[in-house]
N, C-alpha and C positions, 0 to 999 in steps of 0.2 A: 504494500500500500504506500510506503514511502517512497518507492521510487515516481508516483503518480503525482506528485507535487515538490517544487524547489524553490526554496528561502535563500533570498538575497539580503545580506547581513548588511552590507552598507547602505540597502533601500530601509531596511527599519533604523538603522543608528538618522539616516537623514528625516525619518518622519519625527524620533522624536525629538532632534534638533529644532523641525518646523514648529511639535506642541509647546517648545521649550521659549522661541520666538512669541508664538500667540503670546503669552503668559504678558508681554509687554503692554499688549493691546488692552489687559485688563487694566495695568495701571493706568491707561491712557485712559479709560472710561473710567474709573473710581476720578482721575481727577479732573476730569470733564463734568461728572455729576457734582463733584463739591463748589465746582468754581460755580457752572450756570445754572442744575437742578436743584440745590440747595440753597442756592439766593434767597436771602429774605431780605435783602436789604431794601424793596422797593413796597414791602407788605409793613403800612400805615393804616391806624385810625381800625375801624373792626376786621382788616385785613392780618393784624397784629395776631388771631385769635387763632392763624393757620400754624403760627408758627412751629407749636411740639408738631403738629400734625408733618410736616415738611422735615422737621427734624427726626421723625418717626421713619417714616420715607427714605431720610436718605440714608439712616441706619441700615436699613432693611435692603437697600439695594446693593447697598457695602458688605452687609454680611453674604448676601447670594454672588455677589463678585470675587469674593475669599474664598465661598466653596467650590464654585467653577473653575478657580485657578490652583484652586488646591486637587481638585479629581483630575484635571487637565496637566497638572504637575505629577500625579501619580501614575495617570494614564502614558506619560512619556517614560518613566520609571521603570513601566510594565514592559514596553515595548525594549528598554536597553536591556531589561535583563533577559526578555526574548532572546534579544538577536547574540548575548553572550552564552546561555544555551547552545542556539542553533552553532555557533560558530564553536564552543570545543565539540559538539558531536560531530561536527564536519571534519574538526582537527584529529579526535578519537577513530572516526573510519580510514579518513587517511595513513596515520601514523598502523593502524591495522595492517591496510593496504600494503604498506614499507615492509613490513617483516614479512608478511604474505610471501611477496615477489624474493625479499632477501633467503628465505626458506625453499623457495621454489628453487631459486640459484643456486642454494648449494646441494641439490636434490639431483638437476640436472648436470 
């Protein structure tokens, strides 16, 4: 069955280089949301009365931006230790292969 599929070690080390990249894109929105969705500075007069509520808000959007970046940080984690797997069992049949062929040679 395993010869019916084949894992390229440098294509998963490069995805999770890419999840590792995202992770930036989080900070860029946590400080996106602080700077303009957490504004309160233009909420006057009974507009005052939003304020926990926006404070509530941007908690909230901050803590689901930590968890996304943290399963997306694990998720990349998952994938290097994949591909160090995949890569000593490719090392393990090779180095096999060597004594194989060296056994074989002194056979013949």
């Amino acid at each position: 069955m395993s010869e019916q599929f084949q894992v390229d070690v440098d294509s998963l080390e490069g995805y999770a280089r890419s999840l590792d990249d995202l992770q930036g894109a989080f900070d860029a929105l946590r400080e996106y949301a602080v700077r303009y969705g957490c504004d309160k500075s233009g909420f006057t007069g009974l507009l005052a009365l939003l304020h926990p509520g926006v404070d509530l808000v941007g908690t909230l959007f901050g803590e689901t931006l930590n968890f996304g970046q943290d399963r997306l940080g694990g998720t990349a984690d998952g994938i290097r230790r994949n591909a160090e797997v995949y890569a000593a069992a490719d090392q393990a049949v090779q180095d096999r292969m060597v004594k194989i062929m060296e056994q074989a040679n002194r056979v013949i």
